[in-house]
C-alpha positions in Angstrom: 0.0 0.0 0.0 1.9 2.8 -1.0 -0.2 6.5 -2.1 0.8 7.9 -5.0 -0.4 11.4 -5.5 0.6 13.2 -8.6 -1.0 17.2 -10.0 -1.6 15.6 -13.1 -4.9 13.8 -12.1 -3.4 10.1 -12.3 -4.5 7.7 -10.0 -3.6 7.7 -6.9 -3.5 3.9 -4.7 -5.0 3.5 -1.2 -6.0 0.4 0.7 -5.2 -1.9 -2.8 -7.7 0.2 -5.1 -6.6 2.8 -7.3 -9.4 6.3 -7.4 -8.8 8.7 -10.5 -7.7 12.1 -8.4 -10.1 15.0 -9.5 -8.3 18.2 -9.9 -10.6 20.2 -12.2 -14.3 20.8 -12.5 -16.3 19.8 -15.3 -17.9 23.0 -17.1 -21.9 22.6 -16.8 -21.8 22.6 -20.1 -20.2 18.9 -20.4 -22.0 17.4 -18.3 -25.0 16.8 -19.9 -28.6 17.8 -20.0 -32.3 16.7 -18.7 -34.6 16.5 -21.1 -38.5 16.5 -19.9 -41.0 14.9 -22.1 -44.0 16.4 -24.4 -45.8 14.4 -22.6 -44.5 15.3 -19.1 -45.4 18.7 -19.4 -49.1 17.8 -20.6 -49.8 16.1 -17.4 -48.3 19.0 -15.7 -50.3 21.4 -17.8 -53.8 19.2 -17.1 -53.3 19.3 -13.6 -52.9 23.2 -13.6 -56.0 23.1 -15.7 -58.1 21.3 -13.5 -56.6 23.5 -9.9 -58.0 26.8 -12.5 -61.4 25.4 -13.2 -62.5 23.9 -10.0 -65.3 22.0 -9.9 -66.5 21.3 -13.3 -70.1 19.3 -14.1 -69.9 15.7 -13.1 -70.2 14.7 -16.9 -67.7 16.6 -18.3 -64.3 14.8 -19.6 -61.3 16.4 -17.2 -59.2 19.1 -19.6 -56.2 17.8 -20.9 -53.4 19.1 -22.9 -51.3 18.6 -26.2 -47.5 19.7 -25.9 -45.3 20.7 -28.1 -41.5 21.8 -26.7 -38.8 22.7 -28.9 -35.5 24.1 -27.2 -37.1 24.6 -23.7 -40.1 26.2 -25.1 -43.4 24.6 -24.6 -46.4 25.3 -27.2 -49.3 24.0 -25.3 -53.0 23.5 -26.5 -55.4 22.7 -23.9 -58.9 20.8 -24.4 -61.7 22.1 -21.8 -65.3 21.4 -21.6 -66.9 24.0 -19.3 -70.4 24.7 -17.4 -72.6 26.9 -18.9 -73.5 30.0 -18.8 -70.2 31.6 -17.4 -68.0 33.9 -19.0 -66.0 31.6 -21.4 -63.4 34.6 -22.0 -62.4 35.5 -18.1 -62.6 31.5 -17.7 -60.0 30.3 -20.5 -58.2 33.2 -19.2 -57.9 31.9 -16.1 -56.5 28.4 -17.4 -54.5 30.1 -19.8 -52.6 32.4 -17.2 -52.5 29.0 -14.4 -51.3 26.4 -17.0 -48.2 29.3 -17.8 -47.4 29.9 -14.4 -47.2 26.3 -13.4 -45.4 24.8 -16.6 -42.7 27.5 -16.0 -42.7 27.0 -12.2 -42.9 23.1 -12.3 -40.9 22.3 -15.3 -38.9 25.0 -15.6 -39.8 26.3 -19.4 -40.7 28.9 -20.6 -44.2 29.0 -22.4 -44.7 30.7 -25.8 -48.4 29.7 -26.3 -51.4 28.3 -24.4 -54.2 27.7 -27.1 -57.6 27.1 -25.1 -60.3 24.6 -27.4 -63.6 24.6 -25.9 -64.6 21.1 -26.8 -67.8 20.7 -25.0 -70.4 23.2 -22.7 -72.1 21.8 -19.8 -75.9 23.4 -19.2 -76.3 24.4 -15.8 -78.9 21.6 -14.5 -82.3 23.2 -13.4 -84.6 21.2 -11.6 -88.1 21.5 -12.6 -87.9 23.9 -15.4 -87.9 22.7 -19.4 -85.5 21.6 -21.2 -84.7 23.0 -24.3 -85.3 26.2 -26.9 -87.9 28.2 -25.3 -90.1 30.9 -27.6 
């Protein structure tokens, strides 16, 4: 068991086993990168979806997203069906500022788009008053 030390980042030989010596840093850079899925960031961008709209109708589909990320920049299209009547501007508003705000908090990229689809709208239920067009 003899140490051998050297400046030059050889090995160096304790106990029998022989460690590489680490002088330098590597550069972040060189190190390599994390890479989050399109689809990662959907689930990230339903979930902040559903925490905007709160309760939604019990027969209404949960919103969901399509992704699109290209050099840390999500493109994100989300899929809502909402109650009706309500203000369908201020709501999507809502989602679209929450699923932003989230995206870039959880994941950590920065959002260039939220496209809001309105796939379905959910009549408020009335008990006892008629369905349907009224004249």
């Amino acid at each position: 068991m003899t140490p051998v030390s050297s400046e030059t980042g050889e090995a160096a030989e304790t106990d029998g086993l022989r460690r590489p010596l680490t002088t330098t840093a590597v550069a972040p850079g060189e190190r390599g990168a994390t890479r989050i899925a399109d689809r990662v960031v959907a689930k990230v961008a339903g979930q902040a979806a559903r925490e905007a709209l709160g309760a939604l109708p019990a027969e209404a589909e949960p919103p969901y997203a399509t992704v699109v990320v290209h050099h840390d920049l999500a493109r994100i299209r989300m899929h809502l069906e909402l109650d009706y009547p309500s203000d369908i501007g201020a709501r999507c508003r809502e989602v679209r500022h929450h699923v932003a705000e989230r995206v870039v908090a959880l994941v950590g990229m920065e959002v260039s788009e939220v496209a809001i689809q309105v796939e379905r709208l959910h009549p408020a239920q009335t008990h006892g008053v008629a369905q349907g067009r009224t004249r």
